[in-house]
N, C-alpha and C positions, 0 to 999 in steps of 0.2 A: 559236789558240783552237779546240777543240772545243764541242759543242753535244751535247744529250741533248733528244729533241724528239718529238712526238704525229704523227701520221700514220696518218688509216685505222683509228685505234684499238690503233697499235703503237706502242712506241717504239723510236727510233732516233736512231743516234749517225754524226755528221760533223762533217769540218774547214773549217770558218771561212774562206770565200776574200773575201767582200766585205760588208760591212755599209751598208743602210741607213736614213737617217734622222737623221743626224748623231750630241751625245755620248747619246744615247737612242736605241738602235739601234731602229727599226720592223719590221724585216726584214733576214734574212741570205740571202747564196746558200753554202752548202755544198755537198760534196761527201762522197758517202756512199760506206763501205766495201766497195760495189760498183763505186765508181768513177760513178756517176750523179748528177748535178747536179740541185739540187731551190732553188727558192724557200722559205724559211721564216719564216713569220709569227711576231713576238716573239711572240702569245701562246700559238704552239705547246711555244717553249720550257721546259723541265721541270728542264736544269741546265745551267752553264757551266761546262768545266773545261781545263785545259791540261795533264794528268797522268791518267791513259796513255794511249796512242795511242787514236785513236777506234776502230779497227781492233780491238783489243785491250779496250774496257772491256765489251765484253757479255759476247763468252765469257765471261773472270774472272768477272763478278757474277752469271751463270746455272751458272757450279761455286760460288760465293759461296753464294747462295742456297738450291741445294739441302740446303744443310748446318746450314739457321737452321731452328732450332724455330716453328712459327709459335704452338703452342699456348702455348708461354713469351714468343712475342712478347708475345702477348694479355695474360697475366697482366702484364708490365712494365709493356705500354703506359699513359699516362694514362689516367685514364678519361674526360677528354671532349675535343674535334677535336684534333690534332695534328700537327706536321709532321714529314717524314723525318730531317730532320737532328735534332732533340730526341729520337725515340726512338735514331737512331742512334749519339748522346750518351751517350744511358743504356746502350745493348746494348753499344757497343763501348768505354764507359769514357775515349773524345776523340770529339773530331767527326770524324763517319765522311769515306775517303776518298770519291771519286767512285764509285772501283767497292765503296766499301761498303753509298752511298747507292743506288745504282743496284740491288744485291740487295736490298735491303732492301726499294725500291720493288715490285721482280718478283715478291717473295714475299708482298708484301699483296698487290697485283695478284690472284695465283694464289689468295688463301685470301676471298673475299666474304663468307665465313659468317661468320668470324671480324672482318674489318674493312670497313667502310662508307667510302666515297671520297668524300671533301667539297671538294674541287680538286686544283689542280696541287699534288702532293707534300702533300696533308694528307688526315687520315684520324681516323676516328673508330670504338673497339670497338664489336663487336656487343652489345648486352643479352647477362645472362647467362643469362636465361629463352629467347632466342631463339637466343644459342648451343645451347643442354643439345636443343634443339626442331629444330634443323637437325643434329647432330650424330646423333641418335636417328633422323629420317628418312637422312641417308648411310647410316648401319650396318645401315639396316633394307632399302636401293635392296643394299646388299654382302650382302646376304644373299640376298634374290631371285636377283643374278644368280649368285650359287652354284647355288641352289635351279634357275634355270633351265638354267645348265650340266648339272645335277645328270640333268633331266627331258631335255636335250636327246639324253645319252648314253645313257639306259635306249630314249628311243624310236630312235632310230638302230640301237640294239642290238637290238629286234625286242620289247622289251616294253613295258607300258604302267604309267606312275608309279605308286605306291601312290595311291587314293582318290581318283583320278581318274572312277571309273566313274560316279558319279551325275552328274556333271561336262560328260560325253562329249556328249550331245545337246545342248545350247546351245555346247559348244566347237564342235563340228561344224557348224551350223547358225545359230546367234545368239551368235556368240563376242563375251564384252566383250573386245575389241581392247589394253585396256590394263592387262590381267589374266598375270599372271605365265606362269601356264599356254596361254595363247593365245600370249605371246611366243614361249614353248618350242619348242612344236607348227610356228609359224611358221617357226624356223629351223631343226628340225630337218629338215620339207618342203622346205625349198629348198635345203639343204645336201645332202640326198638326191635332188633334182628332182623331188617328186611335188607333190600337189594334198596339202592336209590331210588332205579326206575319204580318200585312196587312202590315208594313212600310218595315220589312225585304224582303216580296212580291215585294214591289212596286221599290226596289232598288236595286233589282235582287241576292238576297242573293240566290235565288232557282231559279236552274234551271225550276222550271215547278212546278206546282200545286201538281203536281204527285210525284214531290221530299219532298216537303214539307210532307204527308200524309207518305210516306214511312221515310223520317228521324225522325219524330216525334217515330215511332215504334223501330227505331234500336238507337237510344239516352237513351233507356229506357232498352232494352233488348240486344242492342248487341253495347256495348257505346267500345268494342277495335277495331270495324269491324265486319267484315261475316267471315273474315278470315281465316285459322288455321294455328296453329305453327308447325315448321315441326315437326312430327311425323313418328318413324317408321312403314311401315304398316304390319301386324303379319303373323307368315308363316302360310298358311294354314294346315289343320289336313293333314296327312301322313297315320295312321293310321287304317282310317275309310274303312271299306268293300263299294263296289262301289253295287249300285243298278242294276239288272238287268230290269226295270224299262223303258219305251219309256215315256218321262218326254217332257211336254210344255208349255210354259207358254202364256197367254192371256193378253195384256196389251195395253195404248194406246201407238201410235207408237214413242214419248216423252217421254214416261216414261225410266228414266236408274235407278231407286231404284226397280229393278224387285225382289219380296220379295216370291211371288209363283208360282206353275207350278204344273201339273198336268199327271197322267198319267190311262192306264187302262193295263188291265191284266185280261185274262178269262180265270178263274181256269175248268166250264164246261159251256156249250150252257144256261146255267140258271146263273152261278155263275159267277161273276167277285168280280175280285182286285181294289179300287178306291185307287190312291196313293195321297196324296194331298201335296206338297216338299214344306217346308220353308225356305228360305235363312238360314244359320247358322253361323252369327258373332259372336255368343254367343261359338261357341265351339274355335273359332280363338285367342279371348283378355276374360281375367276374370274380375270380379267387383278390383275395387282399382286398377287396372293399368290405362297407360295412357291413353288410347281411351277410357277407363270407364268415367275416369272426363271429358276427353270432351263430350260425350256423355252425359251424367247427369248433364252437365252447359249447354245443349242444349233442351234436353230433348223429341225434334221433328223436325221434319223438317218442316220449315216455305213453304209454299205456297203463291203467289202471280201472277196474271197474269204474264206472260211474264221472271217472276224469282222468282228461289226458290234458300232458305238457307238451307244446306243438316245439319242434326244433326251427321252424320259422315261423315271428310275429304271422298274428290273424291276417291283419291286411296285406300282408305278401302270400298266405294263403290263398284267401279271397282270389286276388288278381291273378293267378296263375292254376289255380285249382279246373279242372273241365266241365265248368259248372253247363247243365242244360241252357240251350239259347244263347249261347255264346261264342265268338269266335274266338280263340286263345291259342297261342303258339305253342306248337308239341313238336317233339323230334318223333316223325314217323318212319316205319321199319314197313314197307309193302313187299309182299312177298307172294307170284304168281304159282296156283297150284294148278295141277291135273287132275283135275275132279275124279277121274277116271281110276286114275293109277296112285294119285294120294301124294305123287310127287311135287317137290318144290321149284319150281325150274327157274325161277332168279329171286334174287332180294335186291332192296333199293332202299337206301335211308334218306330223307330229306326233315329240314327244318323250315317249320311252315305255321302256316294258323288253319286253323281245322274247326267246322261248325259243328258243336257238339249239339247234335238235334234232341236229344232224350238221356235222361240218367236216369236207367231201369233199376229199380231196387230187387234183391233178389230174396228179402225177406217176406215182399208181397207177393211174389210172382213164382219162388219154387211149389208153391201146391199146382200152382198149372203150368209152369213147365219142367214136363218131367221125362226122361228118355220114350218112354210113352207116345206123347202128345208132341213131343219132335217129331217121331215116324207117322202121327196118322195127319191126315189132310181135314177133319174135321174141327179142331182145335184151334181156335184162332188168340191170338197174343202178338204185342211189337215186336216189330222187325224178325215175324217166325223164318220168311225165306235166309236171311241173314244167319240166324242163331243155327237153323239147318246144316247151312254149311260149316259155319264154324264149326257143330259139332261132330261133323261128318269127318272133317279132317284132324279132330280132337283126338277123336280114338285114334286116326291112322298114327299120327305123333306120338301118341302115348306107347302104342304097340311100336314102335322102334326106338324107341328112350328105352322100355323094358331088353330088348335085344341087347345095350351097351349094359345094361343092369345086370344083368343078368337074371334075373327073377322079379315076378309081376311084384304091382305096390298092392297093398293091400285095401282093398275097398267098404269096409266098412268100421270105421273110424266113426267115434262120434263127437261130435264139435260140443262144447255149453259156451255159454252164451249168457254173459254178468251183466244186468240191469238194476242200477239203483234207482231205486223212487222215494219221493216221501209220500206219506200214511201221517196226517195229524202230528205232524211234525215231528216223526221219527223216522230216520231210512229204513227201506224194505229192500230185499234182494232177492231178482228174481232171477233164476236161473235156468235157462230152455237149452233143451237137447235137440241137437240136427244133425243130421248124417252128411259127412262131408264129402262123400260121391256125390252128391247133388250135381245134376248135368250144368249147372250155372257156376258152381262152383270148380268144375271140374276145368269149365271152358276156358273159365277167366285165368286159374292154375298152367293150363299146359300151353297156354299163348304168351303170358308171362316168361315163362319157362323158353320158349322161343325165341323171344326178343332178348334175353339175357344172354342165350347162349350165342343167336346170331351176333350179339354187337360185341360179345365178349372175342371172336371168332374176327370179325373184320376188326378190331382193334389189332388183335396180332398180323394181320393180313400186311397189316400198311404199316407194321413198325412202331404199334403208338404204346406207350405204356396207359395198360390200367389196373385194376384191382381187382382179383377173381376171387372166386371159391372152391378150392377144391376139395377133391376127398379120391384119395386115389388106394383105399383099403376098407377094408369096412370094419369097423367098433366091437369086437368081442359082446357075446349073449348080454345084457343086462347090461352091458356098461354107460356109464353118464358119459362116458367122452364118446363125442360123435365122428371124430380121427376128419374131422375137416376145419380149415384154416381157411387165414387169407391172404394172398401171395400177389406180386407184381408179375410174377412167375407165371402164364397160364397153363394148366393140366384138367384131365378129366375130373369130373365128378359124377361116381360111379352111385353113391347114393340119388341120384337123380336120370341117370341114362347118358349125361351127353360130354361132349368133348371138351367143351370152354363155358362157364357159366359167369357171367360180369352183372354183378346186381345193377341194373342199370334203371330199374319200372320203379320206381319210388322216388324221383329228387324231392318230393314235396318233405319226407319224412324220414329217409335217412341220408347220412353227408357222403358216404362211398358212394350211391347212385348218382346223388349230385357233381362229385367228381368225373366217374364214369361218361356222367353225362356231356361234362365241359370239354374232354377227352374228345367225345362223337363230335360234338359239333363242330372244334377244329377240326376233324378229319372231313368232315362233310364240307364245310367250308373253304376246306384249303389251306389250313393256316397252319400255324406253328403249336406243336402241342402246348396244352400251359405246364403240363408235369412232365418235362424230360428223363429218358431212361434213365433209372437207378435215380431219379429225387430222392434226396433226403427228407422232400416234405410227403413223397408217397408212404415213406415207411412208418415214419412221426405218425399218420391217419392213421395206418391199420394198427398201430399199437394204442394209440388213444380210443378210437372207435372198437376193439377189441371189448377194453375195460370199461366203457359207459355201456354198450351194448349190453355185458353181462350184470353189470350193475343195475339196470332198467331190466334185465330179464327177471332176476331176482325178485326186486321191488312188484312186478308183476305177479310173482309166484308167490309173495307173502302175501298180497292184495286180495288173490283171487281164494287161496288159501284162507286168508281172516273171514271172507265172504260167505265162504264154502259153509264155516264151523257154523257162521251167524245164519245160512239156510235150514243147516241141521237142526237149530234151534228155534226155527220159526217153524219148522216143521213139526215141530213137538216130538223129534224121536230121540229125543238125549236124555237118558235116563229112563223110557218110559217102557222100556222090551219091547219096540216093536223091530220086526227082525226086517233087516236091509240088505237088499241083494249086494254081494261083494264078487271079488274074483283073487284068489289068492297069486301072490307075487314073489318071485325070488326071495332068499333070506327072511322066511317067515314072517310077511308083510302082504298085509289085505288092502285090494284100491274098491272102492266104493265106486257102484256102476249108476248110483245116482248122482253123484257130482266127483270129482279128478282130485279123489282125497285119498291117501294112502295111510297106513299107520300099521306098528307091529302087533301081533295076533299070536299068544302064544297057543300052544296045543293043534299044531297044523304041520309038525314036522314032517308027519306021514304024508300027508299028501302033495301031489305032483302040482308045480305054479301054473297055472291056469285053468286051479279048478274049483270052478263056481261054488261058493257057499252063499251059504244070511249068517250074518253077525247083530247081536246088538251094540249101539253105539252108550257105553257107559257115562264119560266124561267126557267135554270138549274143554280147553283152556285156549285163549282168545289172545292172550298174552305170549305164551309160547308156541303159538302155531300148533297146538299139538291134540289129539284126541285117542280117547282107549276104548277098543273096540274087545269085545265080547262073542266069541264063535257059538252060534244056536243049530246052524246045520251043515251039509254039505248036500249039496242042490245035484251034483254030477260030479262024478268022477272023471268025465273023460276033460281032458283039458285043451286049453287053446293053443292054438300053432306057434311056436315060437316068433313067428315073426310079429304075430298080435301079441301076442307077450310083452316083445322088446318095445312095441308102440305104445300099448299102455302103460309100461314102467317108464320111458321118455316122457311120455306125457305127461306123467304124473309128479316127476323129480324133477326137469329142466321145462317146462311148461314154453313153448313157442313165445319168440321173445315181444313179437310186435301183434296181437291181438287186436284188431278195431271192433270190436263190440263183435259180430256176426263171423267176420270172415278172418281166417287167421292166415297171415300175409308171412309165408314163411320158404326157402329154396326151395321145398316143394310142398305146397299147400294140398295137393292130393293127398300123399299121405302123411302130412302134418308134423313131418320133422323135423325137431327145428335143427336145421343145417347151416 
């Protein structure tokens, strides 16, 4: 006697060597067609037969089967549970043999769409509505994988599907996984060895290296567009008393988010008036209107060579920006000094409109103003008696910020400066070095720095919550983390010298200032704060604004970084030996003193981090941000002070997060950290 039996979830056929259990057999030992001996529990059992050899009835009934309609099974079968041998009754017109029974089983087995298994050898058809429903999804799975054959040969072949292209940034970046087209992409990558991103590369999914870097960032953060929807832009205040005030702002000649401006006023030959004007969007739209949410889904404005993503539409720019010949509402911070003594002897904040008479560029005007041409009386440029003072009292500020510091900032820093152009219809990048002590730059830094700290200082004064910066330790040698935060909480910030520092000079372009802002004005005003002690919406900001911040710094460092390589290469020094002044850096890593590129350098162990070599630059790759530098000399052995160390290694790994082309807008743009 043969047996037909479950196993594992197969079945399988052997001969009958012992049974037990008496005339009710409980168990058989068999011997299978591999010659393997197996215990068999009766209710494995599925059929008993003596005709044909066990060796013999699979094969038969797997050529059997192949040859049976299952869709005409379907139609024969009863329409409710059934067993093998009744339909086999009806299909084969006797009762089927064993190897008829055994196809017949293999072929419901194989088709579940069509029949449901209700035990050993009984079966029941599928509904015809859940037929018509699975048969329409097969045919639609047979179509895909045509379609993805289809996509798999065009991208192998070096082009890219039809209608793929709006597609291509979330396939690249946030692929749904279980999307036809992601299948594609995936095996035609691996069939080829490459990474996706290189294959979407190589079959011109991106226009340029440079789109790949920048859509990977706006896939993530800005997945509707850069866009905005129209929005109404708000009437300016009406209200507001107009300053009598000669107001000017200092900016590069690029920048249109002009957010400050300055003026002077002498009360006597010792006394003057320092005005310092902030843009005032904050008195134009309130929190929870509409330029609020956009604003607060934006939270900054992104920075990149050649283009930036504003955190407010253009034309609320426009209307609130300190553009020359205009009068525009700013929250102003005047503050009477002692020309004498350098002292401050009151502050006063008002919200007003202020004539901005000139918006001096300082890209044109630092070769003639320069600490210099401040001190001598032959020299003539705008508003020099003005800018005198200013910078008379610049220094004094600076020299008692250093006192809470505890040790001087370091003054020479060099600023680069990302300009894209086109050239016959290819972009060029140009990239210009400036020393960031510049007395223009230095002016517009440490009055800044004044008005954050003053308003950060009268917001605790009067009980108002806002949002600081602190830093109340300082960052171990070479470390990326810069040990400052941002707190409801206010404390010093010792990386900058002062007591309270509340970013408050930028509403145009970041949303903590614009808060800050809305903060002052109730306080000026009289009114009720908008963000009450311990908001839950204060805390929500700095955790949001934390991540887009660093998210945009990033994008920044990749940007400026893709730029760098494409310098080095319009330079012709990539590959060709010509040696490149570097400065070697902690953990055997050279920063390039022609543009704010770092990379590892082996065979430098010996020498001390900050000591001037030339390297040749070997390879750049554009795709991985990466370049392989080649040591030719060492230029000096004495090395630079740690604290230019730790400036250049900041600079060069966390790169300041908000850049406007010329001037880097950062807690303390003197020495350029981004705090």
């Amino acid at each position: 006697m043969n047996l037909l039996f479950e196993e594992d979830g197969e079945i399988k056929a052997g001969t009958v060597l012992e049974t037990t259990g008496g005339t009710e057999p409980t168990g058989y030992q068999v011997e299978l067609t591999t010659g393997r001996r197996a215990k068999v529990k009766a209710g494995q059992v599925v059929l008993k037969f003596s005709q044909p050899d066990a060796k013999q009835i699979l094969p038969q009934a797997q050529v059997l089967s192949e040859t049976l309609d299952v869709a005409f099974l379907w139609e024969v079968a009863p329409h409710d549970e059934f067993d093998i041998a009744t339909l086999g009754a009806d299909y084969f017109g006797q009762p089927p043999t064993p190897v008829q029974w055994l196809a017949l089983l293999l072929a419901l087995q194989a088709a579940p769409i069509y029949f449901r298994r209700k035990g050993k050898g009984r079966y029941k058809p599928a509904p015809e509505a859940e037929l018509k429903a699975a048969l329409a999804g097969l045919e639609k799975k047979r179509q895909q994988a045509l379609l993805q054959a289809q996509w798999v040969s065009e991208l192998k072949g070096g082009g890219l599907p039809e209608d793929w292209r709006e597609k291509v940034p979330y396939l690249a970046f946030k692929p749904d996984k279980n999307s036809t087209e992601y299948k594609a992409l995936d095996q035609a990558a691996h069939e080829l060895q490459l990474s996706s991103l290189s294959l979407l590369q190589r079959v011109g999914a991106f226009a340029s290296v440079k789109d790949i870097h920048r859509t990977r960032f706006l896939v993530e953060w800005f997945p509707r567009g850069t866009g905005f929807e129209p929005i109404a832009v708000p009437e300016l205040p009406e209200d507001l008393p107009t300053a009598t005030a000669r107001a000017f702002s200092i900016d590069d000649s690029m920048t249109t988010e002009i957010d400050d401006a300055f003026s002077v006023q002498w009360l006597t030959d010792r006394q003057v008036k320092i005005g310092v004007h902030i843009a005032a969007p904050g008195s134009g739209f309130a929190p929870d209107s509409a330029l609020d949410t956009v604003a607060r889904k934006r939270l900054s404005t992104v920075y990149m060579p050649g283009e930036k993503i504003t955190m407010l539409p253009e034309a609320v720019v426009d209307a609130f920006t300190l553009a020359q010949g205009r009068t525009c509402p700013a929250l102003s911070l005047y503050a009477e000094f002692d020309l004498g003594t350098g002292q401050c002897l009151s502050r006063q904040t008002v919200l007003e409109q202020v004539l901005i008479e000139a918006n001096l560029r300082h890209d044109e005007l630092d070769q003639i103003i320069t600490e210099a041409t401040l001190a001598d009386t032959s020299t003539e440029f705008p508003f020099k008696r003005e800018l005198q003072v200013l910078w008379q009292l610049t220094q004094i500020l600076a020299q008692q910020r250093e006192q809470l510091r505890g040790k001087p900032e370091p003054r020479n820093r060099t600023d680069f400066t990302f300009r894209v152009t086109q050239l016959d219809g290819e972009e060029k990048i140009q990239i210009e070095q400036r020393q960031r002590d510049a007395p223009l730059d230095r002016l517009v830094a440490e009055w800044m720095i004044f008005a954050n700290s003053s308003w950060g200082q009268m917001l605790e004064q009067a009980g108002v919550p806002g949002i600081y910066r602190t830093q109340t330790h300082w960052a171990r040698p070479g470390s990326r983390q810069s040990a400052v935060k941002m707190s409801t909480v206010p404390a010093p910030h010792i990386g900058i010298g002062v007591s309270h520092y509340a970013w408050s000079s930028s509403p145009l372009r970041r949303y903590v200032d614009l808060v800050n802002q809305w903060q002052m004005i109730a306080l000026v005003r009289g009114r009720k704060p908008v963000f009450e002690k311990n908001s839950s919406d204060l805390f929500a900001i700095i955790g949001a604004f934390d991540a887009a911040y660093a998210a945009y710094a990033e994008v920044q460092n990749q940007m400026e970084r893709y730029w760098s390589l494409r310098w080095l290469q319009q330079q012709a020094w990539v590959g060709s030996g010509v040696q490149v002044d570097a400065v070697i850096l902690r953990n055997e890593q050279a920063r390039l003193l022609s543009v704010p590129l770092a990379a590892p350098l082996s065979g430098v162990s010996h020498l001390a981090p900050g000591t001037h070599v030339q390297v040749e630059v070997l390879s750049v790759d554009e795709l991985a941000l990466s370049l392989e530098l080649r040591l030719s000399a060492v230029v000096t052995t004495r090395p630079e002070s740690e604290e230019l160390l730790d400036e250049l290694e900041q600079d060069t790994l966390e790169p300041v997060p908000t850049q406007i082309e010329t001037f880097v807008a950062t807690d303390n743009p003197v020495t350029g950290v981004g705090q």
